[in-house]
ROTORPA-169668 format. One record per residue (C-alpha): y, x, z; residue in one letter. Coordinates in pm, whole numbers, plus 50000, padded with zeros to 5 digits. Layout:
YXZA;...
//
This chain:
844456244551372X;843856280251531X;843946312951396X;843426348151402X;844436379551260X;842856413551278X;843726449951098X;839776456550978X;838186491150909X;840716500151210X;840866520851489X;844006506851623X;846316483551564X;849246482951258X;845896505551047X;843476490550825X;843846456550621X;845286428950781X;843386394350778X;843926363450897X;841236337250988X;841446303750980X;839176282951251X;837326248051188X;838976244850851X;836966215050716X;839576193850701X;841776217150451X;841386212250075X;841796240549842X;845166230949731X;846206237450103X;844056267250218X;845356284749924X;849566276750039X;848196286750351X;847076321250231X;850576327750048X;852306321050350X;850166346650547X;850596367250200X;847726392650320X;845756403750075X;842816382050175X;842696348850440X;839466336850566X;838386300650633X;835966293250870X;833896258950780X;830796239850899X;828016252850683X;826036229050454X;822736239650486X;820676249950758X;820056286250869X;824016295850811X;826146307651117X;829486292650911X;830376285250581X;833626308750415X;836336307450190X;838566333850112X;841866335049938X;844256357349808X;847866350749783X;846776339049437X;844076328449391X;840206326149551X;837456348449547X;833736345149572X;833086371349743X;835526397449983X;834576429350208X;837116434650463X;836766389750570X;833556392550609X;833386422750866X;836446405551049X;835196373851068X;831446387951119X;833186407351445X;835776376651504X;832656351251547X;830026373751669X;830836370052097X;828196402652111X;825376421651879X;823596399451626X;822986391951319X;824986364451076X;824506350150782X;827386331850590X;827456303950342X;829706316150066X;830276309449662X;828756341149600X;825766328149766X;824076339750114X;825856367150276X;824426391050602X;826556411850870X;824766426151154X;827246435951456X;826066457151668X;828556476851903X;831816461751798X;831196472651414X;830006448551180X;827636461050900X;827726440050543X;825036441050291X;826366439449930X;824986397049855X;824126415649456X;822576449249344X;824646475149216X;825086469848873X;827186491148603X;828746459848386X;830566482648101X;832206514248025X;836146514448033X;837956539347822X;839846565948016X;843196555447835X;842686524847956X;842116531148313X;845056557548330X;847436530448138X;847166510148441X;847156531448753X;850226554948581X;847886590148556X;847086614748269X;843796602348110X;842896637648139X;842806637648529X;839596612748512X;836616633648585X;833956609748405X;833736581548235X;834956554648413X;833386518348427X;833336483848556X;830676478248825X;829806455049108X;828056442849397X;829496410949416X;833076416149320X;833646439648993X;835616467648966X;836836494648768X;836036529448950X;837216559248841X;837356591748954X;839936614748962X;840026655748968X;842236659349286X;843856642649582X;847276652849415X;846416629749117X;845386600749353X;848666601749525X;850576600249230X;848566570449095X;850586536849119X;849406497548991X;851646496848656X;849496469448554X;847136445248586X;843496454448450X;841936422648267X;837996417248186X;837186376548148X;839376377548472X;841426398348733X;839586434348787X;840436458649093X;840296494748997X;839106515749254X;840306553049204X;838836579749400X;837766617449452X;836136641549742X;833166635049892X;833256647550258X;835386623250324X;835946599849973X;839606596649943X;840046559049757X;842536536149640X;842426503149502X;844816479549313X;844806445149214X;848136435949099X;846796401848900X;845676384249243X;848576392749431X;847756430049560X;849706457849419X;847686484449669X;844896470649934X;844586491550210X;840936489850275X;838226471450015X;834516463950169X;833616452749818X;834706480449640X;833046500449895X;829766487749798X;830566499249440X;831726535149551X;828646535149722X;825966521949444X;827526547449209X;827486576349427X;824106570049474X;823336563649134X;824996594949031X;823286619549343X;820846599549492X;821016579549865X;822976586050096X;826136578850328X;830066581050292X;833026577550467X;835976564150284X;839036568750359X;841756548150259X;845286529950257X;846906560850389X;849756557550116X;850736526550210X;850686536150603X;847496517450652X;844996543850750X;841386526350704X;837906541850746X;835036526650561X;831336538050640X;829546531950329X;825606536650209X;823556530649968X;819646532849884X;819626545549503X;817846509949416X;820576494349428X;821116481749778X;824596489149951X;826076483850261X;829516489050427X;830536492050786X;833816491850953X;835236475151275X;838766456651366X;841366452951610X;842576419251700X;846336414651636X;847686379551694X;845976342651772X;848046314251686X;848146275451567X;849606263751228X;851546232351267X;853136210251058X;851616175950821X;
//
């Protein structure tokens, strides 16, 4: 069975967040794409099926070391750009439902598959308790939000306090919650962790992206945003996020292919 890997929202290789894609994985069940993920242990693996209905380019899966997800950001772009052969437009079968990446000069666009939608509030105490920062240092109210994949974003009053920031602990909401912490806007400087599926720090997050995005917007009206991100963790990654102000959100990036490959083995 082949596969790839590719560092996505990269300019060159070693950057952005590594992901490895599995080809023709019907015959996998999810006992053994999930083994398969914790062996690659990035923090998300792709696996490319036959789709089930008609008008679908592939059907995907995606894993963490941990667990699955309905929905990912930096799989779909690599994949997108992985499958692509040129500039067109895909869409993907998925659990989250139908999902669309145009690619169009080796960077793949993806359209958030939800709205932007503010889910809750989260107190600030909370929010600091888990990324080790001074509640004070939170700018606004932070909350859960999503376009597909929730997320607690919250920003922070300088890139000093970002870099001190560190996953202490899981955040929990009926289930495993990133939290996206941020500040600047010219470019956004972001992190993200998600300690409860297996990722202390992710270097780049398409779907968390789409948030930063939906609330920017919802905050100053449309627009456009670089993001720039992983750069702790010596995985420099640059998102190109938009957003409408209606809640439509899209992120951009592209990828550098790293290693192909067969697994082996019963």
């Amino acid at each position: 069975m082949r596969f790839v890997t590719l560092d996505v929202f990269a300019e060159q290789p070693f950057a952005g967040n590594p992901l490895a894609v599995v080809l023709d994985a019907d015959g996998l069940d999810q006992e053994m794409m999930q083994r398969i993920a914790a062996e690659f242990n990035y923090s998300e693996t792709a696996f490319v099926c036959a789709p089930t209905e008609p008008g679908f380019d592939a059907r995907l899966r995606f894993f963490t070391p941990s667990r699955e997800m309905a929905f990912a950001g930096h799989p779909n772009i690599g994949t997108a750009l992985l499958l692509a052969e040129g500039d067109r437009r895909l869409r993907f079968e998925e659990k989250i439902g139908a999902v669309a990446v145009t690619v169009r000069d080796s960077v793949a666009e993806l359209t958030g598959p939800q709205p932007f939608k503010i889910l809750g509030s989260v107190e600030r105490e909370s929010a600091a308790a888990v990324s080790g920062i001074d509640p004070k240092a939170i700018t606004h109210l932070p909350v859960i939000a999503s376009c597909g994949s929730p997320f607690v974003m919250a920003e922070v009053e300088s890139e000093d306090v970002l870099q001190q920031a560190r996953p202490v602990a899981a955040y929990r909401a009926r289930g495993p919650v990133g939290v996206m912490l941020f500040c600047g806007r010219d470019p956004v400087r972001a992190r993200v962790f998600i300690p409860a599926s297996g990722v202390r720090e992710d270097p780049a997050t398409g779907s968390g992206a789409l948030v930063l995005a939906g609330l920017l917007a919802q905050w100053g009206g449309s627009g456009s945003w670089t993001i720039e991100q992983g750069v702790k963790i010596g995985r420099p990654s640059r998102l190109e996020a938009r957003a409408d102000g209606r809640g439509r959100t899209w992120v951009a990036g592209g990828a550098v292919e790293i290693m192909r490959g067969t697994l082996v083995g019963d």
